[in-house]
C-alpha positions as CSV (number, residue, x, y, z in Angstrom):
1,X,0.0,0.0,0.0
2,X,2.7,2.4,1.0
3,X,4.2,1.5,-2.6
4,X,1.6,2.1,-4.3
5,X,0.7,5.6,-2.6
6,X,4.2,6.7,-2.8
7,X,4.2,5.6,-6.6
8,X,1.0,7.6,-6.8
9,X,2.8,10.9,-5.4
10,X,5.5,10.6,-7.6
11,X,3.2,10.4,-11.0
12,X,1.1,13.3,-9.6
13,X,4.3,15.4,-9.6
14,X,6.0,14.4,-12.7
15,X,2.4,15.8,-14.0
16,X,2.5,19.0,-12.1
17,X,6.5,19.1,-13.9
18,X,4.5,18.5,-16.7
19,X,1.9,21.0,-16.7
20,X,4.2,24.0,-15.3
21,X,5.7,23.1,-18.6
22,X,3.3,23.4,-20.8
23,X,2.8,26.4,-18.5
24,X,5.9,27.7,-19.9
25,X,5.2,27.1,-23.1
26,X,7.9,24.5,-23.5
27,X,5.5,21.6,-24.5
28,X,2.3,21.5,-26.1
29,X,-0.9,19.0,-25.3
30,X,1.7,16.2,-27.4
31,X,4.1,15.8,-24.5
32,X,1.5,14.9,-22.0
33,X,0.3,12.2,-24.6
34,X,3.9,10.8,-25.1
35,X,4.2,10.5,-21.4
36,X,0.4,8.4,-20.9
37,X,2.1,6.4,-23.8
38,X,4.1,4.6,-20.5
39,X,0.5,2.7,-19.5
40,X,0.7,0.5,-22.8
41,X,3.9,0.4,-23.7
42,X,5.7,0.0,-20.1
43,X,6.4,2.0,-17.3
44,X,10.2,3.4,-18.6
45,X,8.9,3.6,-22.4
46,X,9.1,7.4,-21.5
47,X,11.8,7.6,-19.1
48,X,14.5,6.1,-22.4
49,X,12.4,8.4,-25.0
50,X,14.0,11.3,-23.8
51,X,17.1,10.7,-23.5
52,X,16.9,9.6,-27.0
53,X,15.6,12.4,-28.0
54,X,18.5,14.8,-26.3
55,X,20.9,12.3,-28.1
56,X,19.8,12.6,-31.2
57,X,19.2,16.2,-31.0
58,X,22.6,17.0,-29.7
59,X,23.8,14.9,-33.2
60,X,21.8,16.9,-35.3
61,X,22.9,20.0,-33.8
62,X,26.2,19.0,-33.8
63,X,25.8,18.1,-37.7
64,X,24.3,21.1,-38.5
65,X,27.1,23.1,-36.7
66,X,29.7,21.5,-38.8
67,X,27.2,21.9,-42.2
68,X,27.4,26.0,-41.6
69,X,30.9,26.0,-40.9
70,X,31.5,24.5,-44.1
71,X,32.8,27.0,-47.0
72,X,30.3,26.4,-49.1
73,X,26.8,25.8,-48.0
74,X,24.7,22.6,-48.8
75,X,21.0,23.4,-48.4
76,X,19.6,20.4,-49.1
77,X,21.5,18.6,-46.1
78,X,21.0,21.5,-44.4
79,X,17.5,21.0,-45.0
80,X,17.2,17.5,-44.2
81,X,19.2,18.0,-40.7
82,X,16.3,20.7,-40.4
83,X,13.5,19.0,-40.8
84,X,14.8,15.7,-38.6
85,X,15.2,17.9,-35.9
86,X,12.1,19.7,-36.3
87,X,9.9,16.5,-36.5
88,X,11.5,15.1,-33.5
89,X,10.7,18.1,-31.5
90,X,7.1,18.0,-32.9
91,X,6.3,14.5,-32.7
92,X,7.3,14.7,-28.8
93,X,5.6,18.1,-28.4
94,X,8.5,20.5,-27.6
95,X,6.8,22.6,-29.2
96,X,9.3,26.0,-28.4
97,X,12.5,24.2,-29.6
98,X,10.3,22.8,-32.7
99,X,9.5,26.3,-33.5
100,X,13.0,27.4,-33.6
101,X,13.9,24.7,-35.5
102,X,11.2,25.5,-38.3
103,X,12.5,29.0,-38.6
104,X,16.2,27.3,-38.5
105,X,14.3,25.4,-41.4
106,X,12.5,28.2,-43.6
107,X,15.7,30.3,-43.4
108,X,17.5,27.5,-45.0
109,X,14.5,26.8,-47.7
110,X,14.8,30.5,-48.2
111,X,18.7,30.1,-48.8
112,X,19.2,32.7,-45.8
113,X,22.6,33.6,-45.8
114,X,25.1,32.1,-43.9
115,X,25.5,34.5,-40.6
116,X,21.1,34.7,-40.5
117,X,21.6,31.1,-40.7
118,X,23.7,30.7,-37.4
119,X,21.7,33.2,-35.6
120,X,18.2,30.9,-36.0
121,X,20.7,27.3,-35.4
122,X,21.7,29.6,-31.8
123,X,18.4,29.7,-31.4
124,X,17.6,26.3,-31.9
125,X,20.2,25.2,-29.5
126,X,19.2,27.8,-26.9
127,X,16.0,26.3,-26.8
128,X,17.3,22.5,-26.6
129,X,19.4,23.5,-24.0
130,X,16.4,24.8,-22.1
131,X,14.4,21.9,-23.1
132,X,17.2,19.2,-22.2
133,X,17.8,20.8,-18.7
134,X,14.2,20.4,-18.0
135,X,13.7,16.8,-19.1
136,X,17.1,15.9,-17.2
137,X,15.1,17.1,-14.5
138,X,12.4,14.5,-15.4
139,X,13.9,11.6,-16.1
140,X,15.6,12.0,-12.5
């Protein structure tokens, strides 16, 4: 009984983390529906999503760091590193950093120049690294 009632407590706050950040804007009605995703596919289904998700997002960061610093500018793997981040984001509901990462994107279907293009990939990453602090704090 005392299990279940502390396991109780413990959901009820990951959903308050939840909700203060949807209060934040962070998340969107997608990230609460990932997390209820744990009842029928296992109770850490959620708990390894996200640090798959910060994984992969650091990568394609990292990838699309190393695309801008190139001399000359490849939009169509720019674009495709764009669009894998941004559905990532979406499909999870981190809705702010998928934002950033569709203007990241439209700059680069717009063939932005190269410094507009690192100012809206900062932005991206700011927001990941606002993101990724906050699920840390999640998974924990």
């Amino acid at each position: 009984m005392a299990a279940s009632s502390s396991r109780e407590a413990m959901n009820k706050q990951l959903l308050d983390f939840i909700h203060s950040m949807e209060q934040e804007g962070l998340v969107d009605y997608r990230f609460a529906k990932v997390h209820m995703l744990k009842e029928s596919s296992g109770p850490f289904f959620f708990a390894s999503l996200l640090p798959t998700f910060c994984r992969d997002s650091t990568a394609t960061l990292r990838d699309l760091t190393v695309a801008l610093g190139q001399p000359l500018l490849n939009y169509h793997d720019l674009g495709e590193l764009c669009f894998k981040i941004k559905g990532g984001a979406a499909c999870l509901g981190v809705c702010r950093m998928a934002h950033a990462c569709g203007q990241l994107h439209q700059a680069v279907q717009n063939r932005a120049t190269k410094e507009s293009l690192i100012t809206a990939l900062n932005a991206a990453k700011q927001e990941f690294s606002i993101m990724k602090e906050k699920l840390e704090t999640l998974v924990q």
